[in-house]
Backbone as numpy.savetxt, mean C-alpha at the origin, in Angstrom:
# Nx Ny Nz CAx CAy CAz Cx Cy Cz
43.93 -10.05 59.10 42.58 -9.63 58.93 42.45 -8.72 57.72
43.22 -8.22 57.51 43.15 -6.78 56.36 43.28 -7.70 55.22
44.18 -9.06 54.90 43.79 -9.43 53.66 42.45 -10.35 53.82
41.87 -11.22 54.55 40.87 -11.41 54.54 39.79 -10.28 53.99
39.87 -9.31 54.44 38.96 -7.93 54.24 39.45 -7.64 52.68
40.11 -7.65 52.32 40.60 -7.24 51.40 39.99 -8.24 49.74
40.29 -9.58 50.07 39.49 -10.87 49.58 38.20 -10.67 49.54
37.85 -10.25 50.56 35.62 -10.16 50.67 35.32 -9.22 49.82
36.15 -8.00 50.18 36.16 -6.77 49.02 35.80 -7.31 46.93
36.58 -7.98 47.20 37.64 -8.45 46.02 36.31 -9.15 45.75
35.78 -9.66 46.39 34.77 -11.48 45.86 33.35 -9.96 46.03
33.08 -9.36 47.02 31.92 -8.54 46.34 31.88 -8.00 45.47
32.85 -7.28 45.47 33.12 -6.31 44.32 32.75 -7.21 42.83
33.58 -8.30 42.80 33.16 -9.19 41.36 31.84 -9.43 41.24
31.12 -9.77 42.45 29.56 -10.36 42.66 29.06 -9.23 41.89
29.13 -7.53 42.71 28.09 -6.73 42.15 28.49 -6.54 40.83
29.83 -6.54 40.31 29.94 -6.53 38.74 29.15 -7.24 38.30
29.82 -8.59 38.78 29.00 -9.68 37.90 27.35 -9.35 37.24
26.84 -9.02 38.98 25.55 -9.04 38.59 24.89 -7.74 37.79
25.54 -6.47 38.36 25.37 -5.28 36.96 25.54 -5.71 35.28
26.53 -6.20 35.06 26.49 -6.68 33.64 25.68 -7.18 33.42
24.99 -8.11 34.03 23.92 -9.16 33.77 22.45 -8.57 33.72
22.08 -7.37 34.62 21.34 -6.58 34.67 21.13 -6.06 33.61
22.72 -5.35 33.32 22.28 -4.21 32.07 22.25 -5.52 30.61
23.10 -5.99 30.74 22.42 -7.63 29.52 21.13 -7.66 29.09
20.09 -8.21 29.91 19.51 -8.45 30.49 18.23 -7.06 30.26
18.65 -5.90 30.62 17.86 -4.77 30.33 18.16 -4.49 28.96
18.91 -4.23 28.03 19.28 -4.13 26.90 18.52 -5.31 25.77
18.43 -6.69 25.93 17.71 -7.11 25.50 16.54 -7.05 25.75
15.87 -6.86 26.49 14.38 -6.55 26.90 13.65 -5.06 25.86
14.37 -4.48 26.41 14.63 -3.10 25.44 14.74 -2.88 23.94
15.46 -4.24 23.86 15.30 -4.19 22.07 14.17 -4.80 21.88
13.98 -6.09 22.40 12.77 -6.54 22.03 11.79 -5.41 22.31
11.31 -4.89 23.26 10.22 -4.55 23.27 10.18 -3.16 22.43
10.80 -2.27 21.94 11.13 -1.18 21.32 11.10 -1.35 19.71
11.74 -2.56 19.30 12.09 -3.02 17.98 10.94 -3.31 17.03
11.24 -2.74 15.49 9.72 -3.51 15.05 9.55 -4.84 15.50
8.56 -5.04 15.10 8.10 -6.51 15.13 8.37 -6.99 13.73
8.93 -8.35 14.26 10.01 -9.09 12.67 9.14 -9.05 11.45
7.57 -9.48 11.84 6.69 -9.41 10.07 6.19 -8.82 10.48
5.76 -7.56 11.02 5.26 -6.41 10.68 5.48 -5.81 9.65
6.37 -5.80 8.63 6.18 -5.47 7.34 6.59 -6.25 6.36
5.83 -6.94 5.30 5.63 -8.26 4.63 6.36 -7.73 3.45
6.72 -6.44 3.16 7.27 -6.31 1.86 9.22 -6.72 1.64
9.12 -6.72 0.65 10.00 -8.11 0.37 11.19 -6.79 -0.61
12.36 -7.35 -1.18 12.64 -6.09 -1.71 12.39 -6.52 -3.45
11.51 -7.73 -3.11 10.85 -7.49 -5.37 9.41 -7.03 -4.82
9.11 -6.50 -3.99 7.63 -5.61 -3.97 8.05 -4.28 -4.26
6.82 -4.10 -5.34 7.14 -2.19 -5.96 6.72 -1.24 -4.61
7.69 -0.55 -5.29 7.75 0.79 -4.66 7.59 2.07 -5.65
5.95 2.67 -4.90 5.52 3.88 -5.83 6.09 4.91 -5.65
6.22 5.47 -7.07 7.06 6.28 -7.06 6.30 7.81 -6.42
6.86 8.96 -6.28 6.14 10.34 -6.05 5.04 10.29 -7.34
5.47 10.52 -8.35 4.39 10.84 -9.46 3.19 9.94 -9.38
3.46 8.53 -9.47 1.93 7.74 -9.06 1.43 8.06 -7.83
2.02 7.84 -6.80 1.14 8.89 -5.76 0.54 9.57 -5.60
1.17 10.36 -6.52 0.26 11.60 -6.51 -0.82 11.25 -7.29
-0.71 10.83 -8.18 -2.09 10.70 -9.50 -3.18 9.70 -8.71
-2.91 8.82 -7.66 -3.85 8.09 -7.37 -4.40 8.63 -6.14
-3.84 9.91 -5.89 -4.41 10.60 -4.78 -5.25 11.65 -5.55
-5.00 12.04 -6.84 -5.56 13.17 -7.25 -6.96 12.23 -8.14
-6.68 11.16 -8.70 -8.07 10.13 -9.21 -9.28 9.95 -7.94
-8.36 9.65 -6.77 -9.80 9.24 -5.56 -10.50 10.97 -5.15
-9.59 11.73 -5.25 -9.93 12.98 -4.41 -10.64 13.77 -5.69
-10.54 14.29 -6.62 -10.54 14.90 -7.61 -11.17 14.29 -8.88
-10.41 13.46 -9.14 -11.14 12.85 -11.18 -12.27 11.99 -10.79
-12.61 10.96 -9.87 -13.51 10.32 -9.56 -14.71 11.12 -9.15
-14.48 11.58 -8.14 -15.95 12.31 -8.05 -16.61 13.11 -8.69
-15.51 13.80 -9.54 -16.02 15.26 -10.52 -16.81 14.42 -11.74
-16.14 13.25 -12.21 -16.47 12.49 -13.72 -18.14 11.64 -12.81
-18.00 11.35 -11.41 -19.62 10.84 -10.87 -20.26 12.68 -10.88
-20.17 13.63 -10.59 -21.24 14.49 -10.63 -21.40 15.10 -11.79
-20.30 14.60 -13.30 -20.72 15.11 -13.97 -21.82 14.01 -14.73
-21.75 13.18 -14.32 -22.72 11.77 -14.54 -22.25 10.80 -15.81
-20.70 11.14 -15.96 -20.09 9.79 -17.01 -19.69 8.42 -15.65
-19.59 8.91 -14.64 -19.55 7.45 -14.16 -20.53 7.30 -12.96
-21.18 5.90 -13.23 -22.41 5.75 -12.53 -22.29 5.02 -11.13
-21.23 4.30 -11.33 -21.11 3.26 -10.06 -19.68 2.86 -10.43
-18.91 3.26 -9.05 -17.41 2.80 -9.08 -17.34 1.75 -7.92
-17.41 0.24 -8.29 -17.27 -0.62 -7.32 -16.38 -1.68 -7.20
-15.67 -2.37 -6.69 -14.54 -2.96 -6.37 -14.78 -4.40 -5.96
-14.59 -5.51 -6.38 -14.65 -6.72 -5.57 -13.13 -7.38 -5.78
-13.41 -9.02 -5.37 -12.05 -9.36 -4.96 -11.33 -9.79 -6.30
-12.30 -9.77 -7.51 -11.35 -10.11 -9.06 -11.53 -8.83 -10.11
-12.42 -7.98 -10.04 -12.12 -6.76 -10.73 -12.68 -5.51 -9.70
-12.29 -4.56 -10.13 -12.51 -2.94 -10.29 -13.63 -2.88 -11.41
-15.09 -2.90 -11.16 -15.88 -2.20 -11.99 -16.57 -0.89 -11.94
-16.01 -0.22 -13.18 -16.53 1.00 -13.57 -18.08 1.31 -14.16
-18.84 1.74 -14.03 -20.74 1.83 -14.69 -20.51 2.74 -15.26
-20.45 3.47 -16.61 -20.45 4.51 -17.00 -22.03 4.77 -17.82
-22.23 6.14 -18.18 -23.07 6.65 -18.99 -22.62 6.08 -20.19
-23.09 5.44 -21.36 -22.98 4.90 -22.38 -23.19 6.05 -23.21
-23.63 7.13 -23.58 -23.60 8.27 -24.13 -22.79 8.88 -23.70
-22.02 9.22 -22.25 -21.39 10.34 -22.60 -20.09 9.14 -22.69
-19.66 8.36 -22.23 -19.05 7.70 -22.83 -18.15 7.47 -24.04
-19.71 7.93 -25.12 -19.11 7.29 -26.29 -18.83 8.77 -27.07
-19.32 9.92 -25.92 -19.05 11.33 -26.65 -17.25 11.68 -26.37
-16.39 10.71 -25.69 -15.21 11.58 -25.22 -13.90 10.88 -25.79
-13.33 11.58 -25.92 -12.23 11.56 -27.19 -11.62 10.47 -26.76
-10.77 9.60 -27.44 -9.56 8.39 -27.36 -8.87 9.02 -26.28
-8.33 10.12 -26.43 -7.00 10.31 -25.60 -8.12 10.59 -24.05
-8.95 11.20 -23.92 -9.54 11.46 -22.54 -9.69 10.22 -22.07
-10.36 8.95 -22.95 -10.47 7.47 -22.58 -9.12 6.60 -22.22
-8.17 6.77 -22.78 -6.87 6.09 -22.01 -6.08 6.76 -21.32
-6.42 8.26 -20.93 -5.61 9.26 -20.19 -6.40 8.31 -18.51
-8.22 8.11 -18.88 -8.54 7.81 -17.69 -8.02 6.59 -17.35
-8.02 5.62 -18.25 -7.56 4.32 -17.96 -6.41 3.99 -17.47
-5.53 5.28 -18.04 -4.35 4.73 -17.21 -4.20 5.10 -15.68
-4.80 6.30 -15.57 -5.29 6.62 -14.28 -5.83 5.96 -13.29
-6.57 5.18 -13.78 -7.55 4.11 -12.85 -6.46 2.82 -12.67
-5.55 2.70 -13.58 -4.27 1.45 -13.61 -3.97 1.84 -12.63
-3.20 3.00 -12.43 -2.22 3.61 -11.52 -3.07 3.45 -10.12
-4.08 4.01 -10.28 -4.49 4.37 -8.83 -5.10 2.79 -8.42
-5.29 1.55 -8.97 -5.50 0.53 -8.65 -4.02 -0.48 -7.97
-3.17 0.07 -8.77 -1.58 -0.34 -8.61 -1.14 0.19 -6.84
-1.79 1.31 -6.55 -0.89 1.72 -5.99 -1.92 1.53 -4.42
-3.29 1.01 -4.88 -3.69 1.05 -3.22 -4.06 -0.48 -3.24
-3.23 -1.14 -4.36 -2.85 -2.67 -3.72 -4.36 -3.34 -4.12
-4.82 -2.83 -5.12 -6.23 -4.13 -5.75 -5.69 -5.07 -6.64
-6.77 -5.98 -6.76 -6.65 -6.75 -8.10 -6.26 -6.03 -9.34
-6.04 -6.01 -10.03 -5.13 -5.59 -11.51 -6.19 -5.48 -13.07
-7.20 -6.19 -12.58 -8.17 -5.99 -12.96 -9.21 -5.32 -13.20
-9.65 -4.62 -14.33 -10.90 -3.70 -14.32 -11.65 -3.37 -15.09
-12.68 -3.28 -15.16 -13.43 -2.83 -16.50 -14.42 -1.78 -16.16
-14.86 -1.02 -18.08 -15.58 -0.11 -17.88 -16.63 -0.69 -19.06
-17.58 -0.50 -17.94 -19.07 -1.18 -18.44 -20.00 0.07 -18.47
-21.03 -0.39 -19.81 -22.69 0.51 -19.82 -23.11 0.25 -18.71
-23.90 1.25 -18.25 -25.02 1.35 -17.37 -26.38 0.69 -17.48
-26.61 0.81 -18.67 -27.91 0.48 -19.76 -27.45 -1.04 -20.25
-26.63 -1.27 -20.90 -26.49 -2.38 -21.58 -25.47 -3.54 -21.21
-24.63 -3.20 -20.31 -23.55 -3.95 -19.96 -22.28 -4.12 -20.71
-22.36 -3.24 -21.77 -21.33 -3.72 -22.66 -20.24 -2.92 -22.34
-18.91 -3.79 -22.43 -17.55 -3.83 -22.15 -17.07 -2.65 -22.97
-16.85 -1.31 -22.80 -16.11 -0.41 -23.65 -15.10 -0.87 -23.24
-13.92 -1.00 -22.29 -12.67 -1.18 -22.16 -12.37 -1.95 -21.17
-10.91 -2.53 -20.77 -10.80 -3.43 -19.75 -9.66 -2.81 -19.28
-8.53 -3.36 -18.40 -7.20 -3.67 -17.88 -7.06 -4.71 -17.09
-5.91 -5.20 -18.11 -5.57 -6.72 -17.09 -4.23 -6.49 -17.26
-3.84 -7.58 -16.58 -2.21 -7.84 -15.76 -1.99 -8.23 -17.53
-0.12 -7.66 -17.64 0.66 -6.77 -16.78 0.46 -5.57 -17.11
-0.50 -4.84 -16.94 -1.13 -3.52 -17.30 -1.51 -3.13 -18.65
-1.93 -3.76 -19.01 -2.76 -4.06 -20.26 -3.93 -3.28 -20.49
-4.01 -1.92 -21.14 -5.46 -1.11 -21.44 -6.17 -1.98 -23.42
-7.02 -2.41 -23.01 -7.49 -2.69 -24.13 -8.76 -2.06 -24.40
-8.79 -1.47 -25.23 -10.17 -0.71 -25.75 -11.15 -1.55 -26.87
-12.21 -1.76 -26.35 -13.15 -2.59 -27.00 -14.42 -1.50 -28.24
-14.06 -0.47 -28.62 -14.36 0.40 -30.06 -13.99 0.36 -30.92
């Protein structure tokens, strides 16, 4: 009788192993899945840019800071966005009052801060009054000044 007993021991004992491993198996994958990102939850690839601190910052300091100050000082009239350019409305006078370097200091600014919150690449700065094209940017970051 004692090895009989001994055998049942032997055959449970494997059963509840068995089935603990399989449990914790079993819980461990569940666990990853459900804990783990999700596989395309992030679409970036490793040839997608990565901004650096300094553009960051500048396209945080263009939306918060240079944009609104240059709308209340009334050189820009309408900053609007669709799905093939970034158009700028500016005052055509004060416009045409501000130095080269203030004009591509902004442009590159508006590059950057277009680069970095993922728009079209595209943009221009247009009269208010007349429509006419003072400057553009196109791909691959291309400032062209039309003066």
């Amino acid at each position: 009788m004692k090895r009989s007993s001994l055998k049942s021991f032997v055959v449970y004992f494997s059963a509840l192993t068995i089935i603990g491993v399989l449990y914790y198996v079993v819980y461990q994958r569940d666990s990853h899945i459900m804990h783990h990102e999700l596989r395309y939850e992030n679409t970036m690839d490793t040839a997608a840019a990565y901004y650096s601190g300094y553009q960051l910052r500048v396209a945080k300091k263009f939306s918060d800071t240079t944009l609104p100050q240059l709308q209340n000082m009334g050189l820009i009239i309408k900053f609007e966005r669709n799905d093939f350019y970034t158009v700028v409305t500016v005052s055509g006078k004060l416009w045409k009052e501000r130095s080269p370097f203030f004009k591509k200091s902004f442009l590159t600014e508006l590059l950057i801060y277009i680069k970095v919150q993922d728009y079209n690449s595209r943009a221009k700065i247009i009269d208010s009054r007349t429509g006419y094209e003072y400057a553009h940017v196109s791909p691959p970051d291309q400032i062209i000044m039309n003066e």
